[in-house]
C-alpha positions in Angstrom: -2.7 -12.3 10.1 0.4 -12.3 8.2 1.0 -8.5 6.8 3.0 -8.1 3.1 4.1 -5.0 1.9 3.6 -5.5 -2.1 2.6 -3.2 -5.3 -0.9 -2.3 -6.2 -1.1 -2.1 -10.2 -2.9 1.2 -11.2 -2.8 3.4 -14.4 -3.9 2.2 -18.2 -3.0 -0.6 -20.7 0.4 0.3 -21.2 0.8 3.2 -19.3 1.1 1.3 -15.9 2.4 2.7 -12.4 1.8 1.1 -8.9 1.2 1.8 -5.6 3.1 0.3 -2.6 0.8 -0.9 0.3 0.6 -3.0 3.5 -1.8 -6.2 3.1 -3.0 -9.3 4.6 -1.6 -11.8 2.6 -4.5 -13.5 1.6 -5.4 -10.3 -0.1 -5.7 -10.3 -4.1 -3.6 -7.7 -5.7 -6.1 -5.1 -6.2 -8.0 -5.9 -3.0 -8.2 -4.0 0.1 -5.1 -2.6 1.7 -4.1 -1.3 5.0 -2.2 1.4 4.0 -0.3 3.0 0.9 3.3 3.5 2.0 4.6 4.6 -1.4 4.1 5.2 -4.8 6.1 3.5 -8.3 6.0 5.2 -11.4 8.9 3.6 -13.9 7.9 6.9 -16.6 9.1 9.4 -13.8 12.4 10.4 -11.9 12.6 9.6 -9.3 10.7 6.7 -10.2 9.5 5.9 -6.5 8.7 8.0 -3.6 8.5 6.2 0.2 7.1 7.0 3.1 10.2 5.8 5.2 8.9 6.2 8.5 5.8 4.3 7.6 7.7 1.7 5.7 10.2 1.2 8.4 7.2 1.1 11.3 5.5 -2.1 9.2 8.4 -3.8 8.6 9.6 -3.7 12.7 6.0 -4.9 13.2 6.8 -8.2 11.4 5.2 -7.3 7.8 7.7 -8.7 4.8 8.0 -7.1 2.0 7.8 -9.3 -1.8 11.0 -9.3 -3.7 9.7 -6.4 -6.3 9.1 -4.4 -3.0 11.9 -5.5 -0.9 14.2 -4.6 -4.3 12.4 -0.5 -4.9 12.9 -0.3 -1.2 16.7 -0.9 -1.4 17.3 1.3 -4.2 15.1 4.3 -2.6 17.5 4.0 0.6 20.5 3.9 -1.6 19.7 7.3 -3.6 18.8 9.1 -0.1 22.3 8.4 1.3 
């Protein structure tokens, strides 16, 4: 089963935020998820909150993350240091 880590769109028209999960692949966007690792909200600051240990523990176990993902993670890690 190939695992991604990719966003979840939640909220309104127009009023969007995401969640960040682990998936099978095959999986369509809104479909069912492993777990929720994280939360992105572009109206709020900071605009995402991660569950590092959890994120870190999927991606040692082989899950890849999309580019959108792969991107908020990188910027999340550079604001904690």
């Amino acid at each position: 089963m190939a695992v991604r880590i990719r966003l979840m769109r939640m909220g309104t028209k127009k009023r969007p935020h995401s969640k960040i999960v682990v998936m099978d692949a095959r999986e369509e966007r809104d479909g069912l998820f492993l777990e929720q690792v994280g939360v992105h909200d572009p109206t709020k600051n900071p605009s995402t909150v991660l569950k590092a240990d959890r994120v870190e523990h999927w991606l040692k176990r082989g899950a890849k993350p999309t580019e959108s993902v792969a991107h908020l993670i990188r910027r999340a890690s550079r604001a904690k240091a």
